[in-house]
N, C-alpha and C positions, 0 to 999 in steps of 0.2 A: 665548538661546532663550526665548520667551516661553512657550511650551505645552507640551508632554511631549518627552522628548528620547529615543531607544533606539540605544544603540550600541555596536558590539561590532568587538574588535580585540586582536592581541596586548596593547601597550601602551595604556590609555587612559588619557587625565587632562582633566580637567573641570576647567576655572581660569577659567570663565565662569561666571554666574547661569544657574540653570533654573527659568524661570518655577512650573513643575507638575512633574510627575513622572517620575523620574528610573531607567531601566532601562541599565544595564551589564553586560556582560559580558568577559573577556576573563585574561589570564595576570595582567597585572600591571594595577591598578586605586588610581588615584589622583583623589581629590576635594579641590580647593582651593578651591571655591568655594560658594554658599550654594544649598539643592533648596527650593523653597517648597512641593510638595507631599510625597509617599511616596518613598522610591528600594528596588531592588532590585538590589543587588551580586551578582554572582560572579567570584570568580578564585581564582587560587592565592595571589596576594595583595595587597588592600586597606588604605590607606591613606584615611584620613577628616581633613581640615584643615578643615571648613565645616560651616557650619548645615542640617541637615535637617528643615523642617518639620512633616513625616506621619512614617508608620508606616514604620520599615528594615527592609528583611529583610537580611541579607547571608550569603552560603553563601563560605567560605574557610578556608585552610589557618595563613596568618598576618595578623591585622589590628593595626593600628597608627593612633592618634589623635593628631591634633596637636594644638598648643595649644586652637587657634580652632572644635577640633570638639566638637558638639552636637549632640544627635538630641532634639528635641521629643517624640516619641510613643514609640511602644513600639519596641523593637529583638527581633528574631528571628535568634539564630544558629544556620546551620548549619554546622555541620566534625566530623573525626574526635576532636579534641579540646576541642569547646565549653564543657565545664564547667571547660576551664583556660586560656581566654581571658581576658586582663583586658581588661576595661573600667572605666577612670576613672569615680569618683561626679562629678563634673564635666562628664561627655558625656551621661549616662542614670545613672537613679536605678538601684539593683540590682528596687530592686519593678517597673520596668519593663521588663527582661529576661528573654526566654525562651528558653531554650540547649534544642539539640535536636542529638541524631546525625544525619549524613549521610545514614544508609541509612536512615533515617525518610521523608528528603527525596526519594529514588529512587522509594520503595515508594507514599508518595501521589499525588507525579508518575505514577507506571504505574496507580494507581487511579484520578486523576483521568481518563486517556485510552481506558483501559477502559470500551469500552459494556455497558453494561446492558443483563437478560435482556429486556426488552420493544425497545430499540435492535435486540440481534442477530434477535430473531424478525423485525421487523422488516427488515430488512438482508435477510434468507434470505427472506421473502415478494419483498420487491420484486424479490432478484433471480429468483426464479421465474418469477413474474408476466414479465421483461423477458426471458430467454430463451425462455419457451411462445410470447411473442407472435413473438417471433424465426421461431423456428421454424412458427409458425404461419403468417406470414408468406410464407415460404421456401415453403410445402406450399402453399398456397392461386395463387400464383404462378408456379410450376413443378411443378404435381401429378403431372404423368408424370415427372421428369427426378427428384423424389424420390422415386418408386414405384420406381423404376428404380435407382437408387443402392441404395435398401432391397433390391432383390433382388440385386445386385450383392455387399455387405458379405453378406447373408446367407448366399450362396451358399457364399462362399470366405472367411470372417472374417480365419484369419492371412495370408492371402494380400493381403487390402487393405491389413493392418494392414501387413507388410511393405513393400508397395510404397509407403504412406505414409511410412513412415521413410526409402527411399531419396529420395524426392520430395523430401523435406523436408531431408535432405543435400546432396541434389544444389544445392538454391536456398544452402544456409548456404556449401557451399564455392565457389559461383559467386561469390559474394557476396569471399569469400577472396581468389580470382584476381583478380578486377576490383580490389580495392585495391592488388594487389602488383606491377598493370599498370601505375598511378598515373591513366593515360588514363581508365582504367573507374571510379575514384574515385567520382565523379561518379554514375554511375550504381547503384553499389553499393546504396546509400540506398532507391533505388525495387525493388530486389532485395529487400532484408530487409523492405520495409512488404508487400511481395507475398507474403512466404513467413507472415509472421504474419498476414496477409486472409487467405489460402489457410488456414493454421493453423484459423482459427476459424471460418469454413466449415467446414470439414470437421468440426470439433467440432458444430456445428448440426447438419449429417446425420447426426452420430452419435446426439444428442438427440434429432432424428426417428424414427431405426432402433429405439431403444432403446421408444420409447411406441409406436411401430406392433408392434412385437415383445408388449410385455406386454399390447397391447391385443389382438392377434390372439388371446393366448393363452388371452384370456378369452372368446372368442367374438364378438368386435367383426369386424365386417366392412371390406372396405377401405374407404379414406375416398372420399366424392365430393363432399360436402358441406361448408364452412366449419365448419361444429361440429364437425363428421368430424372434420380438421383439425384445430382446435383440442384436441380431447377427447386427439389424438394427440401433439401437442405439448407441453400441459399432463402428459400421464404421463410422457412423455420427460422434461421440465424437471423436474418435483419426481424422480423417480426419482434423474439425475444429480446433482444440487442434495445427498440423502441421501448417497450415494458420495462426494461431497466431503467429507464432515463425518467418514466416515473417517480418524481419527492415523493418520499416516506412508502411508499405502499409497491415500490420497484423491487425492491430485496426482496420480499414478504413473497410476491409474485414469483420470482426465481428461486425464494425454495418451495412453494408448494410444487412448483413443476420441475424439480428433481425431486424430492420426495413421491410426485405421481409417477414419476418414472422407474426409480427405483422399486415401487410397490409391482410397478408391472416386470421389473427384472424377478421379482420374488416370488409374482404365479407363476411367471411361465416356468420356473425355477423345482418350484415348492409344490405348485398348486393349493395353495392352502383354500379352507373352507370359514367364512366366517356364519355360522348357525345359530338363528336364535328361536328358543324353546317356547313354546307355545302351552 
């Protein structure tokens, strides 16, 4: 391999030249031949018989040097026992190694991927910003058909909400049948992408209901207007957006309010009748 090599597998063994730089992974991790630039190891366990160029990291449980191995630059261990690993002064100098615990390695790993405060604000504007317009969208484009929804969920809230969750049952166990028919397989596919479209529509209507709601509340009038619209969508999207950021009971919150939504895509739809007998 002339240029970088990356490869992962139970067993690996390298017993070719790597031009440049060398990434492995896997259970059992064997190098018999020369890395001319950096390698980075893991397994549960490494075997080293060849010349490494650059800088090693290697993260393992047991490592083992053959005659013919050498690590040119610095060497970084990870494992639960690193300070009791030998390394031969004949592969690396001791002043070139630096031993570090495992959970060292986990906890920068999760920091490394962890975004930062200016990332996540970030992150929560944009998706603001791409729901409001959603929804804006949606209102500017069917203003009676979401006037109409809004008065629908408002009317009868657990009653949407309800007939949303059967709605949305009813597509999850269609979906069920059709697989166990084997013939409807096939179609199954176009069932679940339909139940999740429907899903997040009706989540949209609810992010409309929700900004038309705290807008009326405030003395906003209905909307006729694209700003209208917008001003209503934009309060719905940050509103929900905050109710997400709610631990543990945020999710729960965002789907009763697609499932309300969705039940209200189902009257206006359906009309259905929920009667009970007396």
């Amino acid at each position: 391999v002339a240029g970088d090599a990356t490869l992962a597998g139970y067993d690996v063994n390298v017993n070719a030249p790597v031009g440049e730089d060398l990434r492995a992974g896997g259970a059992n991790i064997r190098l018999d031949a020369d890395v001319t630039g950096t390698a980075m190891l893991a397994g549960e366990s490494v075997e080293i018989d060849g010349i490494i160029g650059g800088d090693t990291v290697i993260t393992a449980k047991r490592i083992d040097f053959g005659p013919g191995a050498r690590i040119e630059g610095r060497l970084v261990l990870y494992g639960e026992d690193a300070d009791e690993m030998n390394v031969p002064e004949s592969v690396v100098p001791a002043d070139r190694i630096e031993r570090r615990d495992i959970e060292e390695r986990l906890k920068a790993g999760f920091e490394e991927r962890r975004p930062g405060p200016v990332a996540m604000i970030g992150g929560f504007v944009i998706g603001v910003l791409v729901l409001a317009a959603l929804a804006t969208l949606a209102a500017t484009i069917f203003p009676r058909g979401m006037e109409r929804l809004r008065d629908i969920v408002g009317e009868r809230p657990l009653r949407t909400f309800w007939i949303g969750f059967l709605t949305l049952s009813a597509l999850i166990g269609a979906t069920v049948l059709l697989i166990l028919t084997l013939v409807g397989i096939f179609v199954a596919p176009a069932i679940l992408v339909l139940a999740v479209l429907l899903g997040f529509i009706g989540f949209l209507v609810a992010v409309y209901v929700v900004g038309r709601a705290i807008w009326s509340h405030f003395g906003g009038l209905p909307p006729d207007t694209f700003p209208e619209h917008a001003i209503g969508g934009t309060i719905g999207a940050v509103a929900v957006s905050l109710l997400a950021l709610v631990p543990f009971l945020g999710w729960l919150a965002i789907l009763v309010l697609a499932l309300t939504g969705l039940g209200g895509l189902t009257v206006a739809a359906f009309r259905p009748e929920l009667r009970t007998n007396h």
